[in-house]
C-alpha positions in Angstrom: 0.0 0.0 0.0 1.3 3.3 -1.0 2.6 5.6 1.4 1.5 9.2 2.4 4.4 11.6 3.4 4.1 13.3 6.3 6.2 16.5 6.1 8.6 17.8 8.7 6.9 20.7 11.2 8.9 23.3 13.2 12.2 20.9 13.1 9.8 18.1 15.1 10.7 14.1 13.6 7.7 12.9 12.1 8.4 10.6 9.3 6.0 8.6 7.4 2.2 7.4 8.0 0.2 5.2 6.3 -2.9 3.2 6.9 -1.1 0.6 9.0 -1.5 0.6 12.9 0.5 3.7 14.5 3.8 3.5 14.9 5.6 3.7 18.5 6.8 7.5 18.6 8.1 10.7 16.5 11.6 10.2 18.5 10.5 12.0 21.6 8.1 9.4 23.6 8.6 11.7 26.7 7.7 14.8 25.1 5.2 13.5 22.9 3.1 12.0 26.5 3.6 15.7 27.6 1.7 16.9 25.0 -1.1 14.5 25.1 -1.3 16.2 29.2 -0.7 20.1 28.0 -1.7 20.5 24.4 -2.9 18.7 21.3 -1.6 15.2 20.2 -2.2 14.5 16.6 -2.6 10.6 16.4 -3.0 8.7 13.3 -5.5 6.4 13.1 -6.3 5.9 9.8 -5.7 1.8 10.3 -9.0 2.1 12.3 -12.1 0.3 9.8 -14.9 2.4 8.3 -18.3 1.9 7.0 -20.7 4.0 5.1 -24.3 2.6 6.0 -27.0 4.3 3.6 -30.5 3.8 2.3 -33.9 4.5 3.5 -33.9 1.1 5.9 -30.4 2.0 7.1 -31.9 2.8 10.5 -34.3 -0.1 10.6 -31.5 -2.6 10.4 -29.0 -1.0 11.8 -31.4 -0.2 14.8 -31.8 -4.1 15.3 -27.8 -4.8 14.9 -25.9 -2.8 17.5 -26.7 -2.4 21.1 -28.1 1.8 21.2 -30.8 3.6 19.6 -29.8 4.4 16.5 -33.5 5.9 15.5 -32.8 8.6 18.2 -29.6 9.9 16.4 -30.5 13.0 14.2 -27.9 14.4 12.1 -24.8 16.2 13.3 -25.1 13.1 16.5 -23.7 9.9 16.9 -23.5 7.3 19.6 -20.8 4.8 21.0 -22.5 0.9 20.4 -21.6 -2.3 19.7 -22.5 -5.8 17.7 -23.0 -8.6 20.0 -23.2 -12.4 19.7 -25.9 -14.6 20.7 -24.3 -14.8 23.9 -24.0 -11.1 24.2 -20.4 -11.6 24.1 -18.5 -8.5 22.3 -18.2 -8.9 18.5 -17.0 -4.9 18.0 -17.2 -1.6 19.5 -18.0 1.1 16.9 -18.9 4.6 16.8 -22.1 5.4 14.4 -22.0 9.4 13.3 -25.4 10.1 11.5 -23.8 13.0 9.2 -26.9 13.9 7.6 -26.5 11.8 4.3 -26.0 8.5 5.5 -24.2 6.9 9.0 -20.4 6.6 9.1 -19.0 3.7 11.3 -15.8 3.8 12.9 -14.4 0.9 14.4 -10.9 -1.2 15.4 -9.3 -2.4 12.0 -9.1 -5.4 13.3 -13.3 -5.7 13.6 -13.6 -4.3 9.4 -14.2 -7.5 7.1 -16.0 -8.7 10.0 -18.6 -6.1 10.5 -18.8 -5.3 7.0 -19.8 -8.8 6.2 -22.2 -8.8 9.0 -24.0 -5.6 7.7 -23.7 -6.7 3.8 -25.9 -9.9 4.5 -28.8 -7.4 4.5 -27.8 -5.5 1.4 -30.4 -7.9 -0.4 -33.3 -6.9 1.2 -33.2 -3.5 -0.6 -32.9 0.1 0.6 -29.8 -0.9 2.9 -26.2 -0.2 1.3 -22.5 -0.6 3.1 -19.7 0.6 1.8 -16.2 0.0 3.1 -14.2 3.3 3.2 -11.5 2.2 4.9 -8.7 3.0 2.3 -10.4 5.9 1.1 -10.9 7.7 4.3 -8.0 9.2 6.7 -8.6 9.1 10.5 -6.5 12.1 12.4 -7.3 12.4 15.5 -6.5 15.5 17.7 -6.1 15.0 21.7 -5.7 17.5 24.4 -6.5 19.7 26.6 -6.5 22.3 24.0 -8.0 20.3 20.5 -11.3 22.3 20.7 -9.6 25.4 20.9 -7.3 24.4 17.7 -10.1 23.5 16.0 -12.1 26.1 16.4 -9.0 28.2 15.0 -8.3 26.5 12.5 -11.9 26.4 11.0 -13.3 29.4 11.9 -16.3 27.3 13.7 -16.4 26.6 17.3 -16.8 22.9 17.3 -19.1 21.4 20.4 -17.5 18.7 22.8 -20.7 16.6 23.4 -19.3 12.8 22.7 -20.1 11.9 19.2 -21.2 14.7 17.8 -20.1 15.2 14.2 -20.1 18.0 11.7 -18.0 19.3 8.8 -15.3 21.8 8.6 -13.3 23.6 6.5 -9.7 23.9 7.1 -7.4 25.6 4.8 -6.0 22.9 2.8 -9.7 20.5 2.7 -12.9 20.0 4.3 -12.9 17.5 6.6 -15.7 15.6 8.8 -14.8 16.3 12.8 -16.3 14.0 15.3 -15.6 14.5 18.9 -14.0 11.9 20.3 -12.3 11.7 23.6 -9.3 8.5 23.4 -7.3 9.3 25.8 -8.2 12.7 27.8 -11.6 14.1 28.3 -10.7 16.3 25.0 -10.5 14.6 22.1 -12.1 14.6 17.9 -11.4 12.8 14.8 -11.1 14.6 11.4 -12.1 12.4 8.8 -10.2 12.9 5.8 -10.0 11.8 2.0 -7.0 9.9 1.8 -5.7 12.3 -1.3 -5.7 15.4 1.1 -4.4 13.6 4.6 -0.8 14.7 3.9 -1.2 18.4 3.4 -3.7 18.2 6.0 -1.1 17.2 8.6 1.2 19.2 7.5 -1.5 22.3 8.0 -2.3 20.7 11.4 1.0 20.2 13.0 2.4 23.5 11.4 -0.6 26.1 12.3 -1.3 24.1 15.3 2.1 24.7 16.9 1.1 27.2 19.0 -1.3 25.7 20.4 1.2 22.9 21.3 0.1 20.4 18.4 3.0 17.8 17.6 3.2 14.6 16.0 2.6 11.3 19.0 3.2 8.1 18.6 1.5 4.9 20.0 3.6 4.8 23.1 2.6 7.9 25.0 -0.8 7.6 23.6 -1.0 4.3 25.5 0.1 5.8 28.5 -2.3 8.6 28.5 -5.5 6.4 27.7 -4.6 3.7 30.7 -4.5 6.9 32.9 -7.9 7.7 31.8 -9.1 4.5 31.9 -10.5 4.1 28.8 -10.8 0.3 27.3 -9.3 -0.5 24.3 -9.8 -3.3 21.6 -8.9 -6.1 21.9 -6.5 -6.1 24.7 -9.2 -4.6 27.3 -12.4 -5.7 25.6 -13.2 -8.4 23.2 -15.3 -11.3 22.8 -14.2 -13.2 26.0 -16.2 -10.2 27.7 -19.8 -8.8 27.8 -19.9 -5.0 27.4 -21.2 -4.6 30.7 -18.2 -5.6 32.3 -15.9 -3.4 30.6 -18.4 -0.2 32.0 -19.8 0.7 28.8 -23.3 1.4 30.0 -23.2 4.7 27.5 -23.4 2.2 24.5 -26.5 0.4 25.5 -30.0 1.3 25.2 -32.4 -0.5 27.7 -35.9 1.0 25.3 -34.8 0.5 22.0 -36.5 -3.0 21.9 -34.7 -6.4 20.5 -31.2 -7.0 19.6 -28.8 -9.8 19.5 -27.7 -10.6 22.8 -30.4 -8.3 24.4 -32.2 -10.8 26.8 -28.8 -11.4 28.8 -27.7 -7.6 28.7 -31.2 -6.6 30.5 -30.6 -9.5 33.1 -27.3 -8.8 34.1 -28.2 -4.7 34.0 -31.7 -5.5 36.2 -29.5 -7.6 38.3 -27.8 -5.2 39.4 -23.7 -6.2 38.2 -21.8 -8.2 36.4 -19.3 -11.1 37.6 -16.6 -8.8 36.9 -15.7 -5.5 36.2 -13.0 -3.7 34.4 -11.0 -1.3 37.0 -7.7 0.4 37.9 -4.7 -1.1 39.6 -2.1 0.6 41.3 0.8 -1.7 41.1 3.5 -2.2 43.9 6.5 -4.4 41.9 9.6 -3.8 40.1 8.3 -4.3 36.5 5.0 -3.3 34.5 2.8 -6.8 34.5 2.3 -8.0 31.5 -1.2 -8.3 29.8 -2.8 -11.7 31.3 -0.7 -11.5 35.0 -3.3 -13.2 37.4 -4.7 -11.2 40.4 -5.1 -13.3 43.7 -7.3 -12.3 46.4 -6.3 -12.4 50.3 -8.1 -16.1 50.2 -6.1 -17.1 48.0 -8.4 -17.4 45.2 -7.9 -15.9 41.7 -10.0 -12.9 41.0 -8.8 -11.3 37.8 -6.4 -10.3 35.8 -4.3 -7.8 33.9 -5.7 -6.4 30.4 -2.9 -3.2 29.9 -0.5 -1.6 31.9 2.1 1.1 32.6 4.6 3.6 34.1 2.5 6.6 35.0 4.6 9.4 35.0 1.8 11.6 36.7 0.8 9.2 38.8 4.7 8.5 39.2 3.8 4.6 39.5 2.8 1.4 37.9 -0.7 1.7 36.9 -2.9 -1.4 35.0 -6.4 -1.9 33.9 -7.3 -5.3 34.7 -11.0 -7.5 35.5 -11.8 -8.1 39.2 -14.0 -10.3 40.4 -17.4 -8.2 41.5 -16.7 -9.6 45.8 -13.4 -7.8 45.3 -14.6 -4.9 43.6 -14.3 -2.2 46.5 -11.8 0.3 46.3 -8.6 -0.1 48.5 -8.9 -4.2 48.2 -5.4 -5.5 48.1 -4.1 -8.2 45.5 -1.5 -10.0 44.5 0.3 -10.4 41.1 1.3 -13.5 40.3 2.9 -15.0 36.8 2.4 -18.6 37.0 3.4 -19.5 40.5 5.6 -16.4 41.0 4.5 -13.6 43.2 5.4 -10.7 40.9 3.9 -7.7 42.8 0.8 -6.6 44.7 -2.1 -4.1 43.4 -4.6 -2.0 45.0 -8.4 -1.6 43.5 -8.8 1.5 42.5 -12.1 3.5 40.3 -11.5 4.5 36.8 -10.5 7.3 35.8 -7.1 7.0 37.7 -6.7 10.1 40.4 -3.6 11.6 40.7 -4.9 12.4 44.4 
């Protein structure tokens, strides 16, 4: 796949992107997590899958697909949902922008052919079309304590932070589609971009962005920053070993929408009161960062969990994981131990998401 050149800004490394995964740093991993804390990280995502849905029974079948209310979506809004199995295990996360002409899916790469086939066994029935724009559309994503403000400078347009919501904008060099999307602060929004224009519209972003303290950051300290904000990520934190509720994503289910796959047992376990287990924060006491998978022991000696992500907080200044607790050891300030195989490896407290620097 051919490469899109991303031009040097204000003598910061930036190198090349493409539509693979994002690569680890721009040569500055410190730096670049700084800027994810004080200004405006510019992330590519463009590996992530998208999907235009269309026709006039897009929102009757999509409405009976994903988990939320996709009839209650007007245009300019969009909603965080997901695709179930029949065991209302995960099959995808996805965010659904209704952008006026049709709905715009954005989901983990890794989760594409596998929607897209899902969606296109419907195409038959008439008035329902999916089209993979994957290759065709850029994903940039701006992060920050001061995207918003960018933005708005950039365009002209003061751009809203509601979660989701989605309109289009004209920079200098193109007109793009922004979403606002918070990955790993409680700033965030995608720009949606034809693929021909992404590389002059980084170069407009990083370079009239500069003083706003835009730059170039890499997987590394984005990683970093999201764990801090405890925000799950596919697959390592969510997948289809896990029901949605357990991973806290309340805000992409609808409990009056009406039917679903995987609805019954969603309703149950929501009536119920809590699931088994629940996705939380650790604060790790140990020499290394766990690995993804390191077990979690309660004081009984039982196992109770274990590690999905993890690392050095330099905030926090400390070894910080997202893992899956058991729901009896689910109160904050419970004490576990890490162990790898039979090795005691460190000990972790139980702490609420986001993480507190307090």
């Amino acid at each position: 796949m051919s490469q899109l050149v991303l031009p040097r800004s204000a003598g910061d490394p930036v190198g090349e992107f493409d539509f693979s995964p994002m690569q680890g740093d721009y040569g500055d991993p410190e730096r670049e997590y700084v800027t994810t804390q004080e200004g405006v990280a510019v992330l590519n995502f463009s590996s992530a899958g998208k999907l235009e849905v269309s026709g006039q029974n897009a929102v009757q079948f999509l409405n009976g697909l994903v988990t939320n209310d996709i009839k209650a979506l007007s245009p300019g809004s969009g909603a965080l949902a997901a695709f179930l199995n029949i065991h209302a295990k995960l099959l995808a996360l996805c965010r659904i922008y209704n952008t006026g002409s049709q709905f715009l899916l954005e989901l983990d790469g890794g989760n594409r052919e596998k929607v897209f086939r899902n969606l296109s066994r419907f195409v038959p029935a008439g008035g329902f079309f999916v089209n993979d724009v994957s290759d065709e559309l850029a994903l940039i994503s701006l992060q920050g304590p001061r995207a918003a403000e960018m933005i708005s400078a950039l365009t002209g347009t003061a751009v809203g932070a509601e979660a989701y919501s989605n309109g289009e904008r004209r920079l200098t060099s193109a007109t793009v589609l922004v979403a606002a999307h918070p990955r790993c602060s409680r700033y965030g929004f995608d720009l949606f971009v034809a693929r021909a224009d992404a590389a002059t519209v980084w170069r407009e972003i990083t370079e009239n962005g500069s003083s706003f303290g835009a730059r170039a950051v890499g997987a590394d300290a984005f990683e970093i920053a999201r764990i801090e904000s405890g925000i799950p990520k596919e697959p390592e934190d969510v997948n289809e070993n896990h029901i949605l509720l357990e991973a806290g994503f309340e805000e992409a289910i609808s409990y009056t929408k009406g039917c679903y796959l995987g609805q019954e047992i969603i309703a149950r376990i929501h009536w119920r009161g809590q699931p088994a287990k629940r996705l939380m924060g650790l604060r790790i006491e140990g020499a290394e960062v766990p690995a993804r998978g390191t077990a979690l022991y309660g004081a009984d000696g039982k196992k109770v969990g274990e590690v999905t992500s993890s690392a050095m907080s330099p905030k926090l200044k400390k070894i910080i994981a997202l893992g899956y607790v058991h729901r009896y050891y689910l109160t904050p300030g419970t004490r576990l131990t890490l162990k790898s195989g039979d090795s005691v490896v460190g000990e972790a407290e139980v702490v609420p998401l986001p993480f507190s620097d307090a």
